[in-house]
C-alpha positions as a Python dict, from the first residue, in 0.01 Angstrom:
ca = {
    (1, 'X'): (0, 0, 0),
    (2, 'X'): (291, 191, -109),
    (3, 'X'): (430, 505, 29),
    (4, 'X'): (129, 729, 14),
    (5, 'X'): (400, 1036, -27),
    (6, 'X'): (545, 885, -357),
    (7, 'X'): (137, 867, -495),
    (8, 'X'): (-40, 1159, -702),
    (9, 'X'): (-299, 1319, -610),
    (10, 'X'): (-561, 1119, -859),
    (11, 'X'): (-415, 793, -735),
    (12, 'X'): (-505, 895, -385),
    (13, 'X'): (-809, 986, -500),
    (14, 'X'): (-870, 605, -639),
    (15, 'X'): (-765, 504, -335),
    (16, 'X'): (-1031, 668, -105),
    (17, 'X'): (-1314, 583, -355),
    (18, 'X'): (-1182, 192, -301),
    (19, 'X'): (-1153, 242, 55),
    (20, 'X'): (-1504, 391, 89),
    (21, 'X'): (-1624, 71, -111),
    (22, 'X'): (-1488, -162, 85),
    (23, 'X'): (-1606, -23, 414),
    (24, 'X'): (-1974, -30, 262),
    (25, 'X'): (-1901, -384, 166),
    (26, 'X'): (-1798, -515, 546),
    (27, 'X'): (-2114, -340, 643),
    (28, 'X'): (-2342, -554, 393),
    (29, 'X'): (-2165, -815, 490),
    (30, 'X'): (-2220, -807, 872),
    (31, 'X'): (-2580, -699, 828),
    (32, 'X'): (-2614, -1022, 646),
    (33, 'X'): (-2441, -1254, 863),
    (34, 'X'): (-2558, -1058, 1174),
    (35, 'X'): (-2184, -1025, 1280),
    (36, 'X'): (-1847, -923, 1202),
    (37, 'X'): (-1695, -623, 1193),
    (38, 'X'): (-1856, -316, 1323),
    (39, 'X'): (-1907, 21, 1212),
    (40, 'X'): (-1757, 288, 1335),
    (41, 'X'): (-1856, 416, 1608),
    (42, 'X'): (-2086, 89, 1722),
    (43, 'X'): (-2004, -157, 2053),
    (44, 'X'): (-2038, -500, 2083),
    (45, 'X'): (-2377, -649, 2271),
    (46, 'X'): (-2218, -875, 2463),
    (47, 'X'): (-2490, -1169, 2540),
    (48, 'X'): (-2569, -1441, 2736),
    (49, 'X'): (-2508, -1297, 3094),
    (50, 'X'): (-2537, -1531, 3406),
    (51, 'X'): (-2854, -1457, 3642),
    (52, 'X'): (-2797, -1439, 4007),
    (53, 'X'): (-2969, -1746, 4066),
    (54, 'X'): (-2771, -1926, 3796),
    (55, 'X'): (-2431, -1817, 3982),
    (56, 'X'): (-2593, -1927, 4314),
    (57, 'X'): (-2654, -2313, 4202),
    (58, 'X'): (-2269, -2280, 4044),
    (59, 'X'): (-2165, -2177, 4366),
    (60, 'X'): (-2366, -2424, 4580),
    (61, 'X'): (-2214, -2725, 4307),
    (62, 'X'): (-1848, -2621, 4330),
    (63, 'X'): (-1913, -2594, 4737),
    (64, 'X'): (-2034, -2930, 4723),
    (65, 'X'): (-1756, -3092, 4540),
    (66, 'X'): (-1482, -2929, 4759),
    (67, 'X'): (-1712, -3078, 5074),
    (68, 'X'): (-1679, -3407, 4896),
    (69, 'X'): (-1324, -3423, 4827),
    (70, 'X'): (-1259, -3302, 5213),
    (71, 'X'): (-1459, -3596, 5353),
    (72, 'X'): (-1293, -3849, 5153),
    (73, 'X'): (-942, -3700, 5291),
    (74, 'X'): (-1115, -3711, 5611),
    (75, 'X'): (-1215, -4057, 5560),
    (76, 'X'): (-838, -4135, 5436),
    (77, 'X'): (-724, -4039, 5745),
    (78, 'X'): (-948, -4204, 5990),
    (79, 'X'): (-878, -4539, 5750),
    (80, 'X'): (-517, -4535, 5847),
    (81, 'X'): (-620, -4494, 6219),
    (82, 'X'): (-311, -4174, 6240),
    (83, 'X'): (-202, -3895, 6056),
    (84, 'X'): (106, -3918, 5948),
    (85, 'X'): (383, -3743, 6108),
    (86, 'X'): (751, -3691, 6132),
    (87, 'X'): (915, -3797, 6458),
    (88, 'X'): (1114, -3512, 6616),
    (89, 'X'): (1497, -3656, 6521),
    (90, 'X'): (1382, -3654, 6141),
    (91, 'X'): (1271, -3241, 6241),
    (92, 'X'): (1571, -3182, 6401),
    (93, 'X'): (1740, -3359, 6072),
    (94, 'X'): (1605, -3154, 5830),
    (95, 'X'): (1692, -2854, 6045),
    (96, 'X'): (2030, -2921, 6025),
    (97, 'X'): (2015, -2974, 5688),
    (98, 'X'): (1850, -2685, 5567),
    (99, 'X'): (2084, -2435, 5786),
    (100, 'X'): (2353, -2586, 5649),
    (101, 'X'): (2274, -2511, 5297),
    (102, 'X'): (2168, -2124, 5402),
    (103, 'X'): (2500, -2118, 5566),
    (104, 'X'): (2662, -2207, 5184),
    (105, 'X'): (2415, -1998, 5046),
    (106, 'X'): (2437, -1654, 5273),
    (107, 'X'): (2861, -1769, 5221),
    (108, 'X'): (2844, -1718, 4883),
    (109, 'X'): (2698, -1353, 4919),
    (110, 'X'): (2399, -1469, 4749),
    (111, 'X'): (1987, -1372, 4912),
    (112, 'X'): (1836, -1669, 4778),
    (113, 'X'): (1864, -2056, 4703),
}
């Protein structure tokens, strides 16, 4: 629309009539299609809420498939006869190597990496 200052008063009269008609026209429309756009003043119903029971078998399904996925790391594990570690000179390694590049990093007048 244009600047509604710049109108007369019959054009703004027009105007509201055409408004009016259009807002009885989205409210045909939705009661036909039993959506859309709401009137004024109306909420939307929201449907299709999950029961209790429904969330519980979710629940027990997703529990399940965690279970599963921790007894084949489990079994993983107990294929390779050890866990995997990191011997205590590769530790002391990485040690070194990380306080060396805080060192740069605190040297630099900087907080983090």
């Amino acid at each position: 629309m244009s600047n509604l200052q710049s109108l007369t008063v019959e054009q703004l009269r027009k105007a509201v009539v055409i408004k009016e008609q259009i807002e009885r026209l989205e409210a045909q429309l939705s009661a036909l299609a039993g959506t859309g756009m709401l009137a004024e003043g109306e909420t939307f119903i929201r449907r299709g809420r999950m029961s209790a029971a429904g969330r519980a078998r979710i629940a027990a399904a997703q529990r399940a498939r965690w279970a599963k996925m921790r007894r084949q790391s489990v079994a993983r594990v107990a294929a390779d006869g050890k866990k995997r570690t990191v011997s205590a000179a590769t530790k002391a390694r990485l040690a070194a190597i990380a306080k060396a590049r805080w060192a740069s990093v605190k040297a630099a007048g900087k907080s983090k990496l």
